[in-house]
C-alpha positions in Angstrom: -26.7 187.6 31.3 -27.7 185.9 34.7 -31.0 187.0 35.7 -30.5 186.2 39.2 -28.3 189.7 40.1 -30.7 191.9 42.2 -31.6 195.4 40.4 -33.1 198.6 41.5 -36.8 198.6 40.7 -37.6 202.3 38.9 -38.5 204.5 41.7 -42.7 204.6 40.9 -43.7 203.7 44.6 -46.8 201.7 43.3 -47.9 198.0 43.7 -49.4 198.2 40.7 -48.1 195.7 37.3 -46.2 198.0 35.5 -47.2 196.5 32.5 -50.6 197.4 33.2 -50.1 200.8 33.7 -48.1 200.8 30.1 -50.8 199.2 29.0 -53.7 201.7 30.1 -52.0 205.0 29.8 -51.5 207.5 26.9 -50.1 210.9 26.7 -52.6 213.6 25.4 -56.5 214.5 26.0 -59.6 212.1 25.3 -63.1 213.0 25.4 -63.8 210.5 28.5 -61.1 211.0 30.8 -60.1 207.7 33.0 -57.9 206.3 35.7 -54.6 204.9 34.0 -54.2 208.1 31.6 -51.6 210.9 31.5 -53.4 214.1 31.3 -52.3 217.3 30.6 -53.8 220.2 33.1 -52.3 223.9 34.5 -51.4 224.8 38.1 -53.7 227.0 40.1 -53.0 226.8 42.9 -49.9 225.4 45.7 -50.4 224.4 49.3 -48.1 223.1 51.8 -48.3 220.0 51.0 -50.2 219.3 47.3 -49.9 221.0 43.8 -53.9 221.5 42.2 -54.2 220.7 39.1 -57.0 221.8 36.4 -57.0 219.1 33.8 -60.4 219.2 32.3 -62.3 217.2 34.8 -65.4 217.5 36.8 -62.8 218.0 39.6 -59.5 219.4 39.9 -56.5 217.1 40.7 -53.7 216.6 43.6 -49.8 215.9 43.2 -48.0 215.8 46.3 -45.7 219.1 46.2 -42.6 216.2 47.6 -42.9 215.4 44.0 -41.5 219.0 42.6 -38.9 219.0 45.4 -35.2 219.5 43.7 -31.9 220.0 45.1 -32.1 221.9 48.4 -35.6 221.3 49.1 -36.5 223.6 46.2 -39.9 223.9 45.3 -39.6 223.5 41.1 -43.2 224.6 40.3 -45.3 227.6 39.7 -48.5 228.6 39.3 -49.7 228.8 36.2 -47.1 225.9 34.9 -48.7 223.3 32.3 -47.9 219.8 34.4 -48.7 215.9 32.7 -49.5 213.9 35.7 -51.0 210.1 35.7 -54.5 209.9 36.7 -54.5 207.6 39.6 -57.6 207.8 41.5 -60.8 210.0 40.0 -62.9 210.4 43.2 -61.6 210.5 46.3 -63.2 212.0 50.0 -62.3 215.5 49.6 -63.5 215.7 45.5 -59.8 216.1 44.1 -58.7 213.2 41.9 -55.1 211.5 43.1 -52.8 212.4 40.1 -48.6 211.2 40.5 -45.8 213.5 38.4 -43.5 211.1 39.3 -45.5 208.1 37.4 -46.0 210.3 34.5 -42.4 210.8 34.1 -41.7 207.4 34.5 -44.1 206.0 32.2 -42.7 208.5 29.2 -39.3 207.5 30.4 -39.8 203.9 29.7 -41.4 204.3 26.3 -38.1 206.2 25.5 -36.4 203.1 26.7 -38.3 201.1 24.3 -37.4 203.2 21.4 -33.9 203.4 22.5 -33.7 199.1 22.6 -36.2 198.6 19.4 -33.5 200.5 17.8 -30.4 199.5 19.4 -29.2 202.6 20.5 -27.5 203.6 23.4 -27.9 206.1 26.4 -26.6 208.3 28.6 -26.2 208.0 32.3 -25.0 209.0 35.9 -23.4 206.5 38.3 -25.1 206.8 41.6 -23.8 204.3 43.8 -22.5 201.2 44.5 -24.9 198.2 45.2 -24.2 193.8 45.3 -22.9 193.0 42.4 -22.6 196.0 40.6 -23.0 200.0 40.5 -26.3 201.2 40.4 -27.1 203.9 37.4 -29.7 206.9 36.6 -31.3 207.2 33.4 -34.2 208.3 33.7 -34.8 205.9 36.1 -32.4 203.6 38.1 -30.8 201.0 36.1 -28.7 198.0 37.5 -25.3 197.9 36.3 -23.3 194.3 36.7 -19.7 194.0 38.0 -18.4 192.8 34.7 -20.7 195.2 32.5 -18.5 198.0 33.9 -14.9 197.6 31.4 -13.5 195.1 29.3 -10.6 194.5 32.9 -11.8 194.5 36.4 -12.3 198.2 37.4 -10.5 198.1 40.8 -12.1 200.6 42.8 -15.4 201.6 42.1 -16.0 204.6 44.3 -14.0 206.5 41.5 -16.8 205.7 39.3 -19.4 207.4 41.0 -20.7 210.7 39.8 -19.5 210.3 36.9 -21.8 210.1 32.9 -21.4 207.6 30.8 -23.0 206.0 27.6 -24.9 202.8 28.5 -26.2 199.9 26.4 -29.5 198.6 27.2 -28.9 194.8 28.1 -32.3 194.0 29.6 -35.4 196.0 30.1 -38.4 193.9 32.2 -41.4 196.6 32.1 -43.1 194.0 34.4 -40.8 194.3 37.1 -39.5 197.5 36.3 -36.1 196.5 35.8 -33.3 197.7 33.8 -29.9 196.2 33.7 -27.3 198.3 31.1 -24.0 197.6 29.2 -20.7 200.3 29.5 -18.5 197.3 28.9 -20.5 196.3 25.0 -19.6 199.6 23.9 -15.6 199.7 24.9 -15.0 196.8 22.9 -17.0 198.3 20.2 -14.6 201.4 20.4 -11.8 199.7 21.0 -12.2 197.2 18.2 -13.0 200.3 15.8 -9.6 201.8 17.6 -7.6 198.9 17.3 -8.9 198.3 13.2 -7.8 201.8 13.0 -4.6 201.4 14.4 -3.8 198.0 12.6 -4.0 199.7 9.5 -1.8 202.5 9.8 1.1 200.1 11.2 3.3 198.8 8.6 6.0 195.7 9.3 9.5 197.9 9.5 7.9 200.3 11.2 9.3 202.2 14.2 6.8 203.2 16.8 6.7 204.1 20.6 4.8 202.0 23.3 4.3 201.8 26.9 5.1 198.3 28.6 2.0 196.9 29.7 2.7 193.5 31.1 5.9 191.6 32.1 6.1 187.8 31.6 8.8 185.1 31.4 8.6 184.9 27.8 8.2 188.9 27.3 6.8 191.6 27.3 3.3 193.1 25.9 3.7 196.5 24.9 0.2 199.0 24.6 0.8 200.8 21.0 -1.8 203.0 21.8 -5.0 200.5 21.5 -3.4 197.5 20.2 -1.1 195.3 22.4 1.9 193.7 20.5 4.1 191.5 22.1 8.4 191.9 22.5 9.5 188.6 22.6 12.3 188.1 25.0 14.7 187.1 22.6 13.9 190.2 20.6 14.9 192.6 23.2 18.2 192.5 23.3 21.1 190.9 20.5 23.0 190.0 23.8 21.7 187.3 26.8 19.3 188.1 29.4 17.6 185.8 31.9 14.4 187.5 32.2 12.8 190.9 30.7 12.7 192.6 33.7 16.7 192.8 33.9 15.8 195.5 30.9 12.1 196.6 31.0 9.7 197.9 33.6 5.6 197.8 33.6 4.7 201.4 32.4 8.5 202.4 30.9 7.9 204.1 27.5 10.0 202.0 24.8 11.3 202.4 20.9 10.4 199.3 19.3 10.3 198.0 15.9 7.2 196.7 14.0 8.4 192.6 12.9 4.9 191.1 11.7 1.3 191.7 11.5 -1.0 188.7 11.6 -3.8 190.8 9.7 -6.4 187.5 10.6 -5.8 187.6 14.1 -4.5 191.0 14.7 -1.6 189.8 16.5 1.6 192.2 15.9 5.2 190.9 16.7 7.3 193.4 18.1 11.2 193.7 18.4 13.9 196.1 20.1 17.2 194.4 19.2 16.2 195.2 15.7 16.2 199.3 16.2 20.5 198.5 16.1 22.8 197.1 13.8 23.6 193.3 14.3 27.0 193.3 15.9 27.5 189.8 14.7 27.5 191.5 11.1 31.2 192.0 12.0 32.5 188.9 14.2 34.3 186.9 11.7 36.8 190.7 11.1 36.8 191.3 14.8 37.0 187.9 16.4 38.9 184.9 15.0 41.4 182.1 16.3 44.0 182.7 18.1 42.7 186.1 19.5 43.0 187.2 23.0 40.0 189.2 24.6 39.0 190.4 28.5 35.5 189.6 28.7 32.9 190.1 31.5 31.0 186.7 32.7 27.3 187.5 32.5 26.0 184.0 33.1 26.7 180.9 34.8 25.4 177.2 33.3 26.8 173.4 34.5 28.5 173.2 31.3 30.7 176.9 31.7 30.5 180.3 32.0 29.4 182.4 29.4 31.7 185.8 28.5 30.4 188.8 27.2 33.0 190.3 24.5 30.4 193.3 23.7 27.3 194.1 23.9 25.3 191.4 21.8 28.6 189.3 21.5 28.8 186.5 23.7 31.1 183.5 23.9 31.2 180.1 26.1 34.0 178.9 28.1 33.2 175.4 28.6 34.2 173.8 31.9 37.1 172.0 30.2 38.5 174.7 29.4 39.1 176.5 32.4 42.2 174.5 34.0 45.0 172.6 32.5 44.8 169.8 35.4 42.1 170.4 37.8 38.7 168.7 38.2 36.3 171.5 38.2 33.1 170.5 39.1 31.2 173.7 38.7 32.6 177.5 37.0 31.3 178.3 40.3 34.7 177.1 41.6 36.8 179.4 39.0 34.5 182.2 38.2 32.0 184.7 39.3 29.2 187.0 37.7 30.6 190.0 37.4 34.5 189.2 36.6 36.5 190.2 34.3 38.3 187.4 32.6 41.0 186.6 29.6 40.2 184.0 27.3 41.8 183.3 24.0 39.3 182.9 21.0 39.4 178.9 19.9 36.5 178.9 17.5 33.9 180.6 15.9 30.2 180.3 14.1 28.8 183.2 12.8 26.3 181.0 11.5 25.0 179.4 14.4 26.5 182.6 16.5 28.9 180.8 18.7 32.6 181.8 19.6 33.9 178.8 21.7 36.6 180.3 24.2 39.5 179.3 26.6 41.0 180.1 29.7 43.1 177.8 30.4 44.9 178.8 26.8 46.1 181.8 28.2 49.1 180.0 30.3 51.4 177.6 29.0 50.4 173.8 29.2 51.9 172.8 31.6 52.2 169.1 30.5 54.4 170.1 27.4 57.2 170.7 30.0 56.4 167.7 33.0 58.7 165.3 31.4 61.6 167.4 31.3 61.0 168.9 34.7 60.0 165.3 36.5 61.9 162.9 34.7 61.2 159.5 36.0 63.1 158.4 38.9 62.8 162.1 40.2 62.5 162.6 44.2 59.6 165.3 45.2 58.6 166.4 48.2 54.9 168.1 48.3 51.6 168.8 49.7 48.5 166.3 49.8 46.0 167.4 47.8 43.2 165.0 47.7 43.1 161.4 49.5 40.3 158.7 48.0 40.2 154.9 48.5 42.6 154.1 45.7 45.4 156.5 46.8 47.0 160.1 47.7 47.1 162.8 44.7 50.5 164.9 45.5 50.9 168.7 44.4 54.1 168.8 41.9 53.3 172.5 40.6 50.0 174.3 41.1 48.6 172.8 38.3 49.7 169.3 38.1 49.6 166.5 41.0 50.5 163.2 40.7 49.3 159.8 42.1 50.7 157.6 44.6 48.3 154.4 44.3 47.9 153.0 47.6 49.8 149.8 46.5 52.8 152.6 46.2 52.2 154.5 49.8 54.4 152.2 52.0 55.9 149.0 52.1 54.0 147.6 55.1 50.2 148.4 54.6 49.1 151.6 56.7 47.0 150.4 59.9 45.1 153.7 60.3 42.4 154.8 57.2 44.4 156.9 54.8 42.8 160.2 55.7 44.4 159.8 59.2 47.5 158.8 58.0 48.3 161.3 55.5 45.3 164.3 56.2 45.5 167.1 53.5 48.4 169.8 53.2 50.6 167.1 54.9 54.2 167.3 52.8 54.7 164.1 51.7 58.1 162.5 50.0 57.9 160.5 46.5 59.3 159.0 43.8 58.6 160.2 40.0 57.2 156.4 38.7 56.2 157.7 35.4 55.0 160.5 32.8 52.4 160.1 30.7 51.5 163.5 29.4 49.1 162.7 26.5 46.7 161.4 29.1 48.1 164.1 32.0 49.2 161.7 34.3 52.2 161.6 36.8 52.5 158.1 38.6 54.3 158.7 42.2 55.7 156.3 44.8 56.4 156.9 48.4 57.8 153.2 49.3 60.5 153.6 47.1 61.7 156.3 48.8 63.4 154.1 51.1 64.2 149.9 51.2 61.3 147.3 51.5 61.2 146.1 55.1 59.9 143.4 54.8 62.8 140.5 55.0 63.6 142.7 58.4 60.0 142.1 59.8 59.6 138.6 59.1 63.4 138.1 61.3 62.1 140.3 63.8 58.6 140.8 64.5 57.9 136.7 64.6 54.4 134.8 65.7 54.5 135.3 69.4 57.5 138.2 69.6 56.8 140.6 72.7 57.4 144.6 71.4 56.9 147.6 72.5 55.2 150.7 70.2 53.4 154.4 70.3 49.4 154.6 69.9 48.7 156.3 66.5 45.3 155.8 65.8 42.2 154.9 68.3 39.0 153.5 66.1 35.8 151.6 66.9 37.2 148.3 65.3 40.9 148.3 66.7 44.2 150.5 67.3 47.0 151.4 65.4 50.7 150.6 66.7 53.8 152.6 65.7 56.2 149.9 66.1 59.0 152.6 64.1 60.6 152.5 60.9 58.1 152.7 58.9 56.5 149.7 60.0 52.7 150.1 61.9 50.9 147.5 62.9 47.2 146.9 64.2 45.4 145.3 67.3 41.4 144.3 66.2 38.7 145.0 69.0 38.1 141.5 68.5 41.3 140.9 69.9 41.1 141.8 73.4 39.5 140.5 76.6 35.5 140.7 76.4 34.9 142.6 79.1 37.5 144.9 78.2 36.5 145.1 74.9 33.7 148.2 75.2 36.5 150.0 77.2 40.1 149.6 76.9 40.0 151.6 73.4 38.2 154.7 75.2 40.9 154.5 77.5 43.8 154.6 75.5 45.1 158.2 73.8 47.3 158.8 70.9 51.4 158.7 71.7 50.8 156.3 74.4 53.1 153.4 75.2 51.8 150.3 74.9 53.4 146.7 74.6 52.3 144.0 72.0 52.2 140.4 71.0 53.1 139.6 67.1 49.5 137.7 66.3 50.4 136.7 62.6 52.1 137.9 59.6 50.4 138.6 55.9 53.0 138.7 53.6 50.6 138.9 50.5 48.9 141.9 51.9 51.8 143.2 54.0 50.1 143.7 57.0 51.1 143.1 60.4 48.5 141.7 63.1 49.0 142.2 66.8 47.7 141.8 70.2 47.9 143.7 73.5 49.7 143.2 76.6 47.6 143.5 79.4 50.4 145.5 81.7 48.8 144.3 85.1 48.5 140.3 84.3 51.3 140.1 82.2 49.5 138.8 79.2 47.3 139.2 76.2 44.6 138.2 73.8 
């Protein structure tokens, strides 16, 4: 208990030890009468402003009537009334002795709180206010009251404390300083330990119950059983999937739950709600077998697939694999949404380790069991780019299958613009079927072969040093790209032109413009076709 926390002091109003007054006074008549005693004397008579007091002395006695002034300003004594008062002076100026009510009260009070801590006992009280640290507590006298004395949990506001009688234990009683600090929070866990111990015992593993949801965590819930706080494991709540306990459960909902475990060491009580129902994967392998086609609802999304709820409790994974025949998904994101309802055909199932693998790419017909016969090789297509990359074009053939044309196969004479120029996306494209190979689901495609290598042409007519004229296809940082037709492009490096020209000219020139060129050099090995410009105003080129 810290010592430090600042306490009312009993309300006495003296300076004097309070020990020493303990000490010196007694309840009940001597022979010698002295200073420091409680005596026992009848009132005769009540001014405005003192009670007198006969008490067996050579003189009568004072109290100050302030001291029998109640609720209302009430005066609370009569005459005639038997009064014990605490002798405090025996001779003073005007022949009464100085006797204090108050101290005499306070002086019995304490030996009762003596008694009530030499036998551990408890007491009752009023809460009067609130004061640092604390709430401040009558009695008998005022008693200090710590902050984390008040309840087993933080007690929120305490105004709604105040006013109101509890039982107290007495923590710390210092007859020195006259201060009192008391316990509500010793005797809750007392109760609540008798309550839980009570409860514990009449709960039986199997057992049914009601609770109220306490708390919500990631892992759970704790559920109040009435005193004793058992915890629903997340995985317990439901036989189907959730992502977190407060898709199902709110803090203060009333629940059904079902009793799993008592840990009678710890007290510790499993609890489960999923149990309260039939296991529907009792009857999975009758319902749901190979072969089997469901509509299912996805309920969750993972890297992997998308997982399909079949009923409530039944779940079943369609991995990513399964989901197209030919296309690259890179998340079920890109197929699927929470929420839809799909068809999937049923390709395996584990009632032990409660897993039903599905498809839904299953439902349609493979479409590889059929490309041979409807591309044979040799076959002409025409179709849409789908994707372009550094090694080649892929080419829609049906909505689930494309084929590749490798770049070695996109033209004769190597493209002079980048690829993605050259043939953007959607762009209908013609090709050649090169080859099936449906075991591995691939379609080789060719667009050269769609018409004759140009090549012997070129080398006749576009020799080192020949003058031609072409179209501007392509303007880039490092060159341009010349149309010089029939399927022949060719292309003029930066590096190629004039240098003062050379941060310029390709600013200046726009696609479709006519330009003339100079044949720089031929590259037969990598089919490319280097040129210069013709500088129109000199009449000649770089």
């Amino acid at each position: 208990m810290n010592t430090d926390t600042p306490t009312p002091k009993a309300p006495l109003g003296a300076e004097e030890d309070f020990a020493t007054l303990l000490e010196k006074s007694y309840i009940g008549r001597t022979e010698n009468i002295q200073e420091g005693e409680i005596v026992s004397g009848q009132v005769i008579q009540i001014t405005h402003d003192s009670v007198i007091i006969d008490f067996g002395f050579k003189s009568e006695g004072q109290i100050p009537l302030n001291e029998f002034t109640g609720p209302g300003h009430q005066i609370n004594v009569q005459i005639g009334d038997t009064i014990e008062a605490y002798l405090e002076n025996a001779e003073c100026e005007d022949g009464l002795a100085i006797l204090s009510k108050e101290k005499a009260d306070a002086l019995k009070i304490w030996d009762r709180l003596q008694e009530v801590v030499d036998k551990d006992g408890v007491i009752d009280g009023v809460v009067l206010s609130k004061v640092k640290g604390g709430l401040s507590v009558d009695i008998g006298v005022k008693a200090f009251l710590p902050a984390s004395q008040i309840d087993t949990r933080p007690p929120g506001n305490l105004d709604k404390l105040i006013g109101r009688r509890f039982k107290f234990k007495i923590l710390k009683l210092n007859k020195r300083k006259g201060n009192i600090i008391v316990s509500r929070r010793s005797l809750v866990e007392k109760d609540r330990d008798f309550a839980r111990q009570e409860i514990l015992q009449n709960l039986a593993e199997g057992q049914p119950v009601m609770g109220s949801v306490k708390n919500i965590t990631d892992y759970g819930a704790f559920v109040d059983l009435g005193g004793v706080d058992g915890l629903l494991h997340i995985t317990d709540m439901t036989w189907g999937r959730i992502g977190h306990p407060t898709e199902i459960l709110q803090v203060g909902q009333d629940i059904k739950v079902k009793v799993l475990k008592i840990d009678p060491e710890s007290g510790k009580v499993s609890l489960g709600m999923k149990q309260l129902t039939p296991d529907p994967w009792e009857k999975v392998p009758e319902k749901y077998y190979v072969g089997v086609r469901i509509i299912g609802k996805v309920v969750s999304l993972a890297d992997y697939g998308a997982f399909i709820e079949l009923e409530e409790g039944i779940e079943g994974l369609v991995h990513i694999s399964e989901m197209s025949w030919s296309r690259k998904i890179k998340h079920p994101s890109k197929v699927v949404n929470i929420g839809d309802m799909v068809e999937c055909a049923i390709l395996d199932v584990d009632p032990v380790a409660r897993r039903i693998s599905l498809g839904m790419k299953q439902i349609h017909q493979n479409p590889w069991e059929v490309i041979t016969e409807k591309f044979p090789v040799g076959t002409r297509i025409r179709g849409p780019v789908k994707n372009v990359t550094d090694f080649g074009l892929f080419v829609g053939l049906t909505e689930d299958v494309d084929g590749l044309v490798h770049v070695s196969d996109i033209s004769w004479v190597r493209p002079a613009r980048p690829l993605a120029v050259a043939f953007p996306k959607k762009a209908e494209v013609e090709a050649v079927v090169l080859s099936v190979d449906p075991e591995n689901e691939r379609v080789s495609l060719g667009m050269k072969q769609v018409y004759d290598d140009p090549w012997p042409r070129i080398e006749r007519e576009f020799s080192i040093g020949a003058r031609h004229s072409g179209k501007v296809l392509w303007v880039g940082d490092k060159g341009i790209a010349v149309d010089l037709g029939d399927h022949v492009e060719g292309f003029v490096p930066k590096t190629e032109l004039p240098e003062e020209l050379q941060e310029t000219i390709v600013q200046k020139l726009t696609i479709g413009q006519a330009v003339d060129v100079i044949v720089h050099s031929l590259d037969e090995k990598e089919r490319r076709v280097q040129l210069g410009l013709v500088l129109a105003d000199e009449g000649t080129s770089k």
